[in-house]
C-alpha positions as CSV (number, residue, x, y, z in Angstrom):
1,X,20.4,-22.4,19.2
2,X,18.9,-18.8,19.2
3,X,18.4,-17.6,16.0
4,X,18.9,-13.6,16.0
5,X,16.7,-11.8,13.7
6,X,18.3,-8.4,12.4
7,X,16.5,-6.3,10.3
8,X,18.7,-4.9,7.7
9,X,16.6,-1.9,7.3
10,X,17.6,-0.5,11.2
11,X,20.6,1.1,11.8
12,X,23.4,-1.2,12.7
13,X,24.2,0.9,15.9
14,X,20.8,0.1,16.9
15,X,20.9,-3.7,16.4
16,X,21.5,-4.5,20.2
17,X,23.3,-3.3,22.9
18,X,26.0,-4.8,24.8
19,X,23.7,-7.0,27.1
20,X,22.3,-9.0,23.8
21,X,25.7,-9.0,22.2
22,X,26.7,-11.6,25.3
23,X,23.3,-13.4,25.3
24,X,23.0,-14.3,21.4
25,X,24.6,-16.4,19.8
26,X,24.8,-16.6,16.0
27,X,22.8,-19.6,14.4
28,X,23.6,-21.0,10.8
29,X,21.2,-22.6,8.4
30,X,22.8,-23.9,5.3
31,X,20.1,-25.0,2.6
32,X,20.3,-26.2,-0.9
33,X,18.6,-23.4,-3.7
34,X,15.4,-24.7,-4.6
35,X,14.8,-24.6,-8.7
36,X,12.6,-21.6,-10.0
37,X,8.9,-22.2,-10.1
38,X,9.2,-20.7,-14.0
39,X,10.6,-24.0,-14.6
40,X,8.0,-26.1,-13.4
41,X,4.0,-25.5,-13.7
42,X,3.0,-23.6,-10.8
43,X,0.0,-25.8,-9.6
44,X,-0.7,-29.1,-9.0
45,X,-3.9,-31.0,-8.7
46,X,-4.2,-33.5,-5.8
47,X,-7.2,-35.6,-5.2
48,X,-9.3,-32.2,-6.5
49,X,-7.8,-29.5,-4.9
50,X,-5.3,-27.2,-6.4
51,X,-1.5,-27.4,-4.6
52,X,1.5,-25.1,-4.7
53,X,3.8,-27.1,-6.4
54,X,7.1,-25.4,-5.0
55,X,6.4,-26.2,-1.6
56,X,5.8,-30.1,-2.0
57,X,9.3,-29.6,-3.8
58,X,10.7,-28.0,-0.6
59,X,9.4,-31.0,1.4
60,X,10.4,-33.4,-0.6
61,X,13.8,-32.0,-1.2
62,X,14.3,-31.7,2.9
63,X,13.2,-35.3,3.1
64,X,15.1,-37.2,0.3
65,X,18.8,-39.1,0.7
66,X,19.9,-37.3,4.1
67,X,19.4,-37.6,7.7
68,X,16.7,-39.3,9.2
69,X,14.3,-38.7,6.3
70,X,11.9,-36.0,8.5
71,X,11.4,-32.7,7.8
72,X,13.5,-30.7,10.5
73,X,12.7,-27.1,12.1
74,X,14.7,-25.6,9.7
75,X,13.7,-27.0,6.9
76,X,10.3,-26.3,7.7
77,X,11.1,-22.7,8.1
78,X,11.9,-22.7,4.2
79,X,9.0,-24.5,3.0
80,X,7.2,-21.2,4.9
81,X,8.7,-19.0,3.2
82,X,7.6,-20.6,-0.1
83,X,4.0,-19.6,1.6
84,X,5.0,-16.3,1.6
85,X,6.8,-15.9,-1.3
86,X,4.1,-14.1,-3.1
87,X,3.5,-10.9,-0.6
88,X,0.8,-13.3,1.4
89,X,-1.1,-16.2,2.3
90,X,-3.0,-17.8,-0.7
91,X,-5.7,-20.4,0.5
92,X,-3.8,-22.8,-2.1
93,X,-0.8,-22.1,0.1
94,X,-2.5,-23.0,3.1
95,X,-3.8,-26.5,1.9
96,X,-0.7,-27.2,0.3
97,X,1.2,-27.2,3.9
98,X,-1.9,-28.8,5.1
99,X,-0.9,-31.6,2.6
100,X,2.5,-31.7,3.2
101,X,2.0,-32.2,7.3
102,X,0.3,-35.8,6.2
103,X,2.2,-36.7,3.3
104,X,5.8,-36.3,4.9
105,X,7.3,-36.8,7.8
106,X,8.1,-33.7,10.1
107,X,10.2,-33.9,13.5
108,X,7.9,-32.7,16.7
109,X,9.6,-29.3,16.9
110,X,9.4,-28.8,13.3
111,X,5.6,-29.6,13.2
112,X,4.6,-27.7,15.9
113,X,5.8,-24.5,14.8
114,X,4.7,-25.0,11.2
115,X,1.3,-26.5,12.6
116,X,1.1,-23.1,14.6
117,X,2.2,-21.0,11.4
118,X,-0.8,-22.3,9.1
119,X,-3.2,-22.3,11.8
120,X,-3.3,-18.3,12.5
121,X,-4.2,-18.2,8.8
122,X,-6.9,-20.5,8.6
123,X,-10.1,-18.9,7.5
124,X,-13.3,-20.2,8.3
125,X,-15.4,-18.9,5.3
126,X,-19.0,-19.1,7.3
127,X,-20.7,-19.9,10.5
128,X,-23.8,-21.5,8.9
129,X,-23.4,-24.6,7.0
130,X,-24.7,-25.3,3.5
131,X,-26.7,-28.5,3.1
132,X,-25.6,-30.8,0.1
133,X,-27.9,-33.2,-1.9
134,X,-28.8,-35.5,1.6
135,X,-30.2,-34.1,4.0
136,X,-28.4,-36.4,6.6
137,X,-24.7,-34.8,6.1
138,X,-23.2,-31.2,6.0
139,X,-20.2,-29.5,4.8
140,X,-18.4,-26.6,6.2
141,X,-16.3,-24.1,3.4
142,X,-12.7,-23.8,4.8
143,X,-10.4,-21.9,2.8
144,X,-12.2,-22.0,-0.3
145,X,-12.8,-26.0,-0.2
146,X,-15.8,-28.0,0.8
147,X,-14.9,-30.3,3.8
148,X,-17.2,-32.8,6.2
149,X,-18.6,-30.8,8.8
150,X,-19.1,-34.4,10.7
151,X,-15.3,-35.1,11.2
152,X,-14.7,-31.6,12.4
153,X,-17.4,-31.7,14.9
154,X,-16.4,-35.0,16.2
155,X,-12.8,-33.1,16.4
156,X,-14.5,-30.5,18.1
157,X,-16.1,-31.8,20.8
158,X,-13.1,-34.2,21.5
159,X,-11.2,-31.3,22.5
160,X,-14.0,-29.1,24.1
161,X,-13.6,-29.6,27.9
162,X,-12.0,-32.8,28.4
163,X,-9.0,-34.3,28.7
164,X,-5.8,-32.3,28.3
165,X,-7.5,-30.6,25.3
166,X,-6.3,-33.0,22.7
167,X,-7.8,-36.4,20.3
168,X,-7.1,-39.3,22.1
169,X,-6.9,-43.1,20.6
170,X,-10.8,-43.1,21.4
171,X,-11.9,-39.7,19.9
172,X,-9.6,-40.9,16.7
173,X,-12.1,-44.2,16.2
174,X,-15.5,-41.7,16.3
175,X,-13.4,-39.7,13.6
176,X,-12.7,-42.4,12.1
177,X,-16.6,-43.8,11.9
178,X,-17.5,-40.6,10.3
179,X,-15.2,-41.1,7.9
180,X,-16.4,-44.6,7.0
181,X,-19.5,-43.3,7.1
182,X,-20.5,-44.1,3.8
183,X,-18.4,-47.1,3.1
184,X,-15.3,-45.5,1.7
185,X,-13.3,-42.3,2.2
186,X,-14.2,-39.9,0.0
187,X,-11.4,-37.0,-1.4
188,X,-13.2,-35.0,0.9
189,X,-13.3,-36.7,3.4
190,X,-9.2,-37.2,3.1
191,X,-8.7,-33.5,3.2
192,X,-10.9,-32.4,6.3
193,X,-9.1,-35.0,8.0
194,X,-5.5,-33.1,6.7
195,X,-7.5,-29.8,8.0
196,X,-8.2,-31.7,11.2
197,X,-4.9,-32.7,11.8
198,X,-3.6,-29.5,12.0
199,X,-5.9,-27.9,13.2
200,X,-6.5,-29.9,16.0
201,X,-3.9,-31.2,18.8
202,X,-3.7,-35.1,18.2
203,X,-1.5,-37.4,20.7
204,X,1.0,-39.2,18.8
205,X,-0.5,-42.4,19.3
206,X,-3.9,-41.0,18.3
207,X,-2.3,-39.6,14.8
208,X,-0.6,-42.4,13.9
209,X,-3.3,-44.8,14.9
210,X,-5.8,-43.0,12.3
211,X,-3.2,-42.4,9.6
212,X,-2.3,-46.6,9.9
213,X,-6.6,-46.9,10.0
214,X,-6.8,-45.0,6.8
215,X,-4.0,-46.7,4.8
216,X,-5.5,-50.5,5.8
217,X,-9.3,-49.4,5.1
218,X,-7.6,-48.7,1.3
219,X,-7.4,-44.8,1.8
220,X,-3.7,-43.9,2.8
221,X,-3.2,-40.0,3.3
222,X,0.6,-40.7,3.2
223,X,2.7,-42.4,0.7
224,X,5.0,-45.0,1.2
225,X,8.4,-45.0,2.6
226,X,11.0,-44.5,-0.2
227,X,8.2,-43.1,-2.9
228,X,9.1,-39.5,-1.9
229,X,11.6,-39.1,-4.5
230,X,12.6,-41.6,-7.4
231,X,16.3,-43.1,-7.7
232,X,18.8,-41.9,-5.8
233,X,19.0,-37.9,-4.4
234,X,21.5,-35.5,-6.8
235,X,24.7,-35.3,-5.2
236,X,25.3,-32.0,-3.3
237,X,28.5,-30.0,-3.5
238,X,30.4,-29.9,0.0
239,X,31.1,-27.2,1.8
240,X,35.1,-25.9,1.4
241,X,36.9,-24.7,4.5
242,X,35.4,-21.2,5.6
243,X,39.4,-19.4,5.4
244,X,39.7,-19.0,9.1
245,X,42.6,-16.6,7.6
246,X,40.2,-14.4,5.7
247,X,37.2,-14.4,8.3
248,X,39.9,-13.6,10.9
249,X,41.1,-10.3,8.6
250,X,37.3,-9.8,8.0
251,X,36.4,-9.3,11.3
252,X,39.7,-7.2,12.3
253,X,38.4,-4.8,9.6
254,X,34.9,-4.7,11.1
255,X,36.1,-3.0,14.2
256,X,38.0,0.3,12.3
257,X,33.8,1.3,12.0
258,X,33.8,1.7,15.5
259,X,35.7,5.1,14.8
260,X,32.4,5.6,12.4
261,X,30.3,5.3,15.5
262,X,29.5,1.7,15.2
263,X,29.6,0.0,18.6
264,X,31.9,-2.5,19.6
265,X,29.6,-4.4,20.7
266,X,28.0,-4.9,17.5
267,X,31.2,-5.2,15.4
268,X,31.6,-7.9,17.4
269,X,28.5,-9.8,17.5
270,X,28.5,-9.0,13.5
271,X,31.8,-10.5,13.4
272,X,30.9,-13.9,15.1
273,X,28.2,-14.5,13.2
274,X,29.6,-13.7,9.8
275,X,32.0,-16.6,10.5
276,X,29.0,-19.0,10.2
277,X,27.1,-16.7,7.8
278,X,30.7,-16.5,4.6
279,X,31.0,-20.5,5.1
280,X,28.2,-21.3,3.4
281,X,27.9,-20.7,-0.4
282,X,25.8,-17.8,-1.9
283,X,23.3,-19.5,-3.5
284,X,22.9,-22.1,0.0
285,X,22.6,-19.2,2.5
286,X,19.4,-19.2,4.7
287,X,17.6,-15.6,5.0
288,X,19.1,-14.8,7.7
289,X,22.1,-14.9,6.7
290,X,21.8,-13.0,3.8
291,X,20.7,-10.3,6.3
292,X,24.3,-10.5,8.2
293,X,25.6,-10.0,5.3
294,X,24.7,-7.3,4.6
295,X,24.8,-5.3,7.6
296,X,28.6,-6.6,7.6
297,X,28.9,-4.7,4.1
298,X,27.5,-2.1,5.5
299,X,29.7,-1.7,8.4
300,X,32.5,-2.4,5.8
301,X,31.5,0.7,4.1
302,X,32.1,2.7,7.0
303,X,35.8,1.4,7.6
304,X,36.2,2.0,4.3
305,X,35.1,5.5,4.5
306,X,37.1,6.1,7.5
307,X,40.0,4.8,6.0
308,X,39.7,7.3,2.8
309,X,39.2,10.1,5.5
310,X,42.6,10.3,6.9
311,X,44.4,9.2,3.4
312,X,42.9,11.9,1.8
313,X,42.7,14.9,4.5
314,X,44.4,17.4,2.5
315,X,41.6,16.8,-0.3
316,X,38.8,16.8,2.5
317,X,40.2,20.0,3.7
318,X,40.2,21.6,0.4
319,X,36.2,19.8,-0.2
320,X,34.8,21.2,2.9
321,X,36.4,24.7,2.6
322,X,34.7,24.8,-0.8
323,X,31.6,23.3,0.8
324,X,31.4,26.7,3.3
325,X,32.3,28.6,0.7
326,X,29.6,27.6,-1.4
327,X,26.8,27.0,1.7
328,X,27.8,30.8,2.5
329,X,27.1,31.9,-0.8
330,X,24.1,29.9,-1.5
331,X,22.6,31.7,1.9
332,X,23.6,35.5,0.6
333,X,21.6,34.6,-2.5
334,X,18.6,33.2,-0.6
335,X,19.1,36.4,1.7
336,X,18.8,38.8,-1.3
337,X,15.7,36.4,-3.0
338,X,13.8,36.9,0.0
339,X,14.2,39.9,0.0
340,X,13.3,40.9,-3.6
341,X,10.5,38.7,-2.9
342,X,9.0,40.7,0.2
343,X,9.5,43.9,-1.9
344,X,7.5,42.2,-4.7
345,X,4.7,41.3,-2.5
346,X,4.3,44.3,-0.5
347,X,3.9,46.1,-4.4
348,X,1.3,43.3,-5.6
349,X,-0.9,43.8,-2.3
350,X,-1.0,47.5,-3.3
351,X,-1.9,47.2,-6.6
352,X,-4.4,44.9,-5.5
353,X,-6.0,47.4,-3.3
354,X,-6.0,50.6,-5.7
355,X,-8.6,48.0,-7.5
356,X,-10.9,47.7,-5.3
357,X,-12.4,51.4,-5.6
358,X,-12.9,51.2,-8.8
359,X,-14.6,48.3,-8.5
360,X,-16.9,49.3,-6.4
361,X,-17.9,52.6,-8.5
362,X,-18.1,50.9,-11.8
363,X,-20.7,48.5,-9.7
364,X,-22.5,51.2,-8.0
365,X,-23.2,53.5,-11.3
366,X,-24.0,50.2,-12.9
367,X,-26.8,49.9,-9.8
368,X,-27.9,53.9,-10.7
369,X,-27.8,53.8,-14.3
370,X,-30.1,50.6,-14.7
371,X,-32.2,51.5,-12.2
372,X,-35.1,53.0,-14.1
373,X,-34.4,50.5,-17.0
374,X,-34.9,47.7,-14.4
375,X,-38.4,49.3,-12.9
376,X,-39.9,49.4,-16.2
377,X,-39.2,45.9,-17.1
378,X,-41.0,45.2,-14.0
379,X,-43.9,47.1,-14.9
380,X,-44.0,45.1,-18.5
381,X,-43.6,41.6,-16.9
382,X,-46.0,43.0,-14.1
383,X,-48.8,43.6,-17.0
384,X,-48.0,40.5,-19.2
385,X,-48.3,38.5,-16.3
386,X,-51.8,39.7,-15.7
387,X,-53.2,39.1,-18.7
388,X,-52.0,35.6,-18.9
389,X,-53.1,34.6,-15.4
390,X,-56.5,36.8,-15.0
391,X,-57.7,38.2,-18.6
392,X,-57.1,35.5,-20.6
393,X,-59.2,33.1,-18.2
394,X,-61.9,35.5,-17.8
395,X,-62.4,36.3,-21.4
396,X,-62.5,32.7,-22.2
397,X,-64.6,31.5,-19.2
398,X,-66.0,34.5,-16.9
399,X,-64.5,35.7,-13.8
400,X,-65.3,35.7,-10.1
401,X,-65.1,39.2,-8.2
402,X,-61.6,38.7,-7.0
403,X,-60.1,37.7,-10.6
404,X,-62.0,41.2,-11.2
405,X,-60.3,43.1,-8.4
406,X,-56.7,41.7,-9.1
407,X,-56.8,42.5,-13.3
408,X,-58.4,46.0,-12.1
409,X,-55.0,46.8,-9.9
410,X,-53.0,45.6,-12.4
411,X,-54.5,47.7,-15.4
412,X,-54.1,50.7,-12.8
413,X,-50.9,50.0,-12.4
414,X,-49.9,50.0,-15.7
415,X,-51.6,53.5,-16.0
416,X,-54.5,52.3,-18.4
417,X,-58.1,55.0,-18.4
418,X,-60.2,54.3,-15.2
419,X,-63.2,54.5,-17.4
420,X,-62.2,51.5,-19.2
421,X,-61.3,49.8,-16.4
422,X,-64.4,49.9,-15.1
423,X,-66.3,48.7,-18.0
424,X,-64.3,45.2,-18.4
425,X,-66.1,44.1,-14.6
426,X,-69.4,43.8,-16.8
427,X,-68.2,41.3,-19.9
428,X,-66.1,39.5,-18.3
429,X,-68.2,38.6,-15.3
430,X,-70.3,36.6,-17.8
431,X,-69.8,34.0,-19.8
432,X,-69.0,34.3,-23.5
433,X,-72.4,33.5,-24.6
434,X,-74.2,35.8,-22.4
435,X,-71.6,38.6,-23.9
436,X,-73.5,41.0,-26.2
437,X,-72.2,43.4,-28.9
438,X,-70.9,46.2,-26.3
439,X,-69.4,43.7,-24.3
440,X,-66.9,43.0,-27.5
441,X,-66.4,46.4,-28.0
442,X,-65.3,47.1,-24.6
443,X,-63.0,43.9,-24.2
444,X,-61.6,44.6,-27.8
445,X,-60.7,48.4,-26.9
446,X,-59.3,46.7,-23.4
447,X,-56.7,44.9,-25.9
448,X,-55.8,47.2,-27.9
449,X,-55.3,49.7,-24.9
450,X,-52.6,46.9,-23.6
451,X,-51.2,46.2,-26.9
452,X,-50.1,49.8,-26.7
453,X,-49.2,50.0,-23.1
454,X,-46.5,47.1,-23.8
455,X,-45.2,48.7,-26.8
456,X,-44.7,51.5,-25.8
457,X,-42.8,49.8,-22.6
458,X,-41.2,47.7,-24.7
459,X,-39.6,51.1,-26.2
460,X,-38.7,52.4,-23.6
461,X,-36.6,49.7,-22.0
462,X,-35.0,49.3,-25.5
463,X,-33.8,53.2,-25.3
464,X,-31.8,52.4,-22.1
465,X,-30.2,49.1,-23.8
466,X,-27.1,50.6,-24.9
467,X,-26.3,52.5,-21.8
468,X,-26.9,49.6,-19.5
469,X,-24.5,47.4,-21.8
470,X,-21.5,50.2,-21.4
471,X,-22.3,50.1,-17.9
472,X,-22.2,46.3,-17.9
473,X,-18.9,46.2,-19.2
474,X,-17.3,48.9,-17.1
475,X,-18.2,46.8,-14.1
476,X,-16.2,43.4,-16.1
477,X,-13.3,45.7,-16.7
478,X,-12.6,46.7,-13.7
479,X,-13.6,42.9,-12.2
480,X,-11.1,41.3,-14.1
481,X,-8.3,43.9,-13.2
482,X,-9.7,42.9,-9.6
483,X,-9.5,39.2,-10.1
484,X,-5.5,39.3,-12.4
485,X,-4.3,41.8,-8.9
486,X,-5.5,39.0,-6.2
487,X,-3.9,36.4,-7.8
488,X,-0.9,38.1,-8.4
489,X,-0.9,39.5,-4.6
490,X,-1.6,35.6,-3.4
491,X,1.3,34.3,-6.0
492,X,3.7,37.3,-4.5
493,X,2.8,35.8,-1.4
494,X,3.1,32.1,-2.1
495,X,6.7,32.9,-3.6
496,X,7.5,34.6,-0.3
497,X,6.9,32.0,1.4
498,X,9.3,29.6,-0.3
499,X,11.6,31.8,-0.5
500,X,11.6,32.3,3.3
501,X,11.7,28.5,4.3
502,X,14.8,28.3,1.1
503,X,16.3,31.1,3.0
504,X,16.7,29.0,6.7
505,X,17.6,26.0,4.5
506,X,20.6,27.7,3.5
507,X,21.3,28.8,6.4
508,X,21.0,25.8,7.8
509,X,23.7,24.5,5.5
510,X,26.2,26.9,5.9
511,X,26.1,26.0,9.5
512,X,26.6,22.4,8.5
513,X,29.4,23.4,6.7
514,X,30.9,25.6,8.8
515,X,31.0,23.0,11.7
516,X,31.9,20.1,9.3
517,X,35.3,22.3,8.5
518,X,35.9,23.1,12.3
519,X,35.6,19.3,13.1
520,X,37.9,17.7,10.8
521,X,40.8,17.8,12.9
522,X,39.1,15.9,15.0
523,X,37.9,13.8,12.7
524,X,41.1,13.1,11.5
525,X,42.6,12.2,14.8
526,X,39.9,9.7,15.7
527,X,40.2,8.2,12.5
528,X,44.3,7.8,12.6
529,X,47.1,8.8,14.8
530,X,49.3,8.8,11.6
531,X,48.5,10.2,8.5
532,X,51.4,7.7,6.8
533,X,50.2,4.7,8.8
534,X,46.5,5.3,7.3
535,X,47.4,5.4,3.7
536,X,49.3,1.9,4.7
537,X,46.2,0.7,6.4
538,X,44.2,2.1,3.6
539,X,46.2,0.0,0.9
540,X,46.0,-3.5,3.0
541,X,42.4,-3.1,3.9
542,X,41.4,-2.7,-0.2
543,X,43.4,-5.4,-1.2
544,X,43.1,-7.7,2.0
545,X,40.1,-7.6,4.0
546,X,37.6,-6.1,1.9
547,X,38.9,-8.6,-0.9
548,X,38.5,-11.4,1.3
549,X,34.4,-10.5,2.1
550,X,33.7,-9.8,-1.5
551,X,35.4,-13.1,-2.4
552,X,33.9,-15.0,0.3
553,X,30.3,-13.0,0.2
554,X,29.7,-14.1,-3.6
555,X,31.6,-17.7,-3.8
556,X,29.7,-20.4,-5.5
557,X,30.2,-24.2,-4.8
558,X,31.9,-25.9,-7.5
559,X,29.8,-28.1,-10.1
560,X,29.6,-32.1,-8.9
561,X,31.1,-34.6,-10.6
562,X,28.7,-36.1,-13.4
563,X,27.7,-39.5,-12.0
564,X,28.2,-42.5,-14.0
565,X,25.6,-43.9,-16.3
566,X,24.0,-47.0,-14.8
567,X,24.5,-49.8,-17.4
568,X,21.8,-51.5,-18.5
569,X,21.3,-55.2,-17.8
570,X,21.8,-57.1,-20.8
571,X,19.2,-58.8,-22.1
572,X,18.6,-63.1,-21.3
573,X,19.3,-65.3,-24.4
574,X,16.0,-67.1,-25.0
């Protein structure tokens, strides 16, 4: 049977075209509602490694008191969508289905594909294998758990260039002698042989051969027959007839959507497989059809919509009138906004350029006014700066002829006597102890003469300190009035803007509207021929068909009868 996936989140005239409504076919999988992991604990710990317990529940409920006791295809498509219940793949997930593929028994079909499924998510955690305790053995991390790098090799190389590519009856007894290899099977052991088993193609004689090894060496991988599930299954409620009468008035409905635009094609591959999809009870529908479902409500939605459009033209006249009336209104505002918004921008990027002259002359009277104020700073660091770096040295220590020369500039500089500049090359070429009485005279007047020179530089640049703090502030003024006319000019602009792209929008819409009002004649006449007549339809498609699918859509199977107490044996007379 093909099984046609339909995304409910495309279009429904974009599900298929005609060609695939003749080649699918609608396919129907009914399962039983599995009980809420909240009511269980979520985990369960099996020979040391951690299992989802919701998926063993999905095998063993596919498996107990029906059919041939094998896990089908279907069925194994459920249990893998317990693995992806959570958003994705959890390596506990993985080894849980790993589990489950040698602890129940699947049909061929329905372990190949799952087989396939868990492979493609398999992650081998490292190339390099860590060594345990012995020296002799290795272990390979798969998915988070330790397993015998021995029995996977010996897989391995089974299926490495030989044969048809899978284990044989032979390769299964060299698996099996590096299981035994220490006597006994290890928990390990037992789950790199699950990991092998499907991860690895077996032939059937060679998987049951090993599984039948295990179980008479004392290690069974698989329980018995009959322990799957204890007493007898829970009696499931039977299906009731699927109202051929109801589906029939269902699927007549689905086709007024074609005058929505939905192909017929589609109403009518929607209405064969909503047959299949309404028989089954809500809370026993598969996924899939859940999803025809919905796209059948959707499409409902349209017939019902083109139902209301003819009933009530004389109110959808009066609607969409308004609506042009209000779409041409709406565009004369956004006319006049833009408008008063261009006005308001062109003003703001004037004003911003009247401040730009003042700007600059606040700044360039600032540049004159602190210009002499700035030189003799200069000169005062200039001197300062000489006596720490040449005088003060040479004083303490002597002086070489260039520390001379340099202090000598300096001193000139600063517009200190020429005849006590030349004086200071003789005491300060010498050391301090070779210094005589003139020598501290001269350096002492050379002092003083500096102490002066800065104070009186020092009063000078003090005299221009108010002046150059009016002309400090002038220049902020005018920045700021500057700064407060750009960001008005770029907010002007900005507002323009919008109200531009609000301005087409509008327009836009009164387009919309106007053409929405010219079409509803049409509209009308491809919905109905007969005003009357679709009021009439109108009334039997509420209470009939559209009844019918919500009725159908959320029906419930009725509770099963309580089963009878088994009675309790009584008990021997001794």
């Amino acid at each position: 049977v093909t099984v046609l996936w339909l995304d409910s989140r495309w279009d429904v005239q974009q599900v298929c075209s005609a060609q695939t409504a003749r080649a699918c076919s609608p396919a129907v999988t009914v399962r039983q509602a599995l009980p809420s992991r909240s009511m269980t604990s979520y985990y369960q710990t099996i020979e040391g490694v951690s299992c989802d317990r919701a998926i063993i529940e999905a095998c063993t409920k596919a498996v107990a008191g029906r059919g041939d006791g094998r896990v089908s295809l279907e069925d194994a498509q459920v249990v893998f969508e317990k693995v992806r219940d959570g958003g994705k793949v959890t390596k506990a997930e993985v080894w849980t289905v790993r589990y489950c593929l040698t602890e129940f028994n699947f049909t061929e079909a329905a372990s190949d594909w799952i087989t396939q499924a868990v492979s493609s998510l398999t992650q081998w955690d490292s190339k390099e294998f860590a060594k345990e305790t012995s020296k002799v053995s290795h272990y390979e991390q798969v998915d988070g758990v330790q397993c015998d790098h021995s029995v996977i090799e010996a897989c391995r190389k089974a299926v490495k260039g030989v044969g048809d590519g899978r284990v044989s009856k032979e390769d299964a007894k060299t698996v099996l002698a590096e299981l035994l290899d220490g006597g006994k099977v290890t928990d390990k052991e037992k789950w790199t042989l699950r990991l092998c088993l499907s991860e690895f193609n077996w032939t059937e004689a060679a998987h049951d051969w090993i599984i039948d090894e295990l179980k008479a060496a004392g290690a069974p991988i698989k329980r018995p027959v009959g322990s799957a599930a204890r007493g007898s299954a829970p009696k499931k409620a039977k299906l009731v007839d699927s109202t051929p009468a109801k589906l029939k008035s269902i699927d007549k409905a689905l086709k007024i959507a074609q005058k929505k635009g939905v192909p017929g094609e589609v109403t009518t591959l929607l209405g064969n497989m909503l047959v299949h999809a309404l028989s089954a009870y809500k809370d026993e529908r598969h996924q899939f059809q859940n999803e025809v479902i919905d796209m059948a409500e959707k499409v409902l939605a349209d017939s019902l919509s083109a139902q209301e459009l003819v009933s009530g033209s004389d109110g959808e006249k009066d609607k969409r009138e308004k609506a042009v009336t209000d779409a041409e209104a709406a565009y004369t505002a956004s006319q006049e906004d833009a408008k008063a918004k261009d006005e308001d921008k062109k003003a703001k990027a004037e004003a911003y350029k009247v401040t730009v002259a003042p700007l600059k002359a606040a700044k360039d009277a600032q540049k004159t006014g602190d210009a002499e104020g700035v030189a003799l700073q200069k000169d005062k660091d200039a001197l300062q700066s000489a006596v720490q770096s040449d005088l003060i040295p040479m004083k303490e220590a002597g002086g070489k002829q260039r520390q001379l020369d340099r202090l000598s500039k300096a001193l000139t500089k600063a517009g200190l006597e020429d005849t006590l500049i030349k004086c200071v090359h003789l005491p300060l070429s010498k050391a301090p102890d070779q210094r005589g009485s003139f020598d501290g005279v001269v350096l002492k007047s050379l002092e003083e003469a500096i102490e002066e020179k800065l104070a009186k530089l020092g009063s000078e640049i003090e005299a221009f300190g108010p002046a150059k703090e009016e002309r400090a502030a002038k220049v902020q003024e005018a920045q700021d009035a500057h700064d407060a006319a750009k960001a008005a000019c770029e907010s002007a602009a900005d507002a323009m803007a919008e109200a531009t792209k609000a301005e087409e929008t509008a327009k836009e819409a009164a387009a919309a509207a106007k053409k929405s009002l010219k079409s509803l004649a049409g509209d009308l006449a491809n919905a109905s021929a007969s005003l009357d007549e679709a009021k009439e339809e109108l009334s039997m498609f509420q209470s009939g068909p559209l009844a019918a699918f919500n009725e159908l859509k959320d029906r419930t199977p009725p509770q099963p009868e309580p089963e009878e107490p088994e009675v309790a044996p009584a008990a021997q007379e001794e």
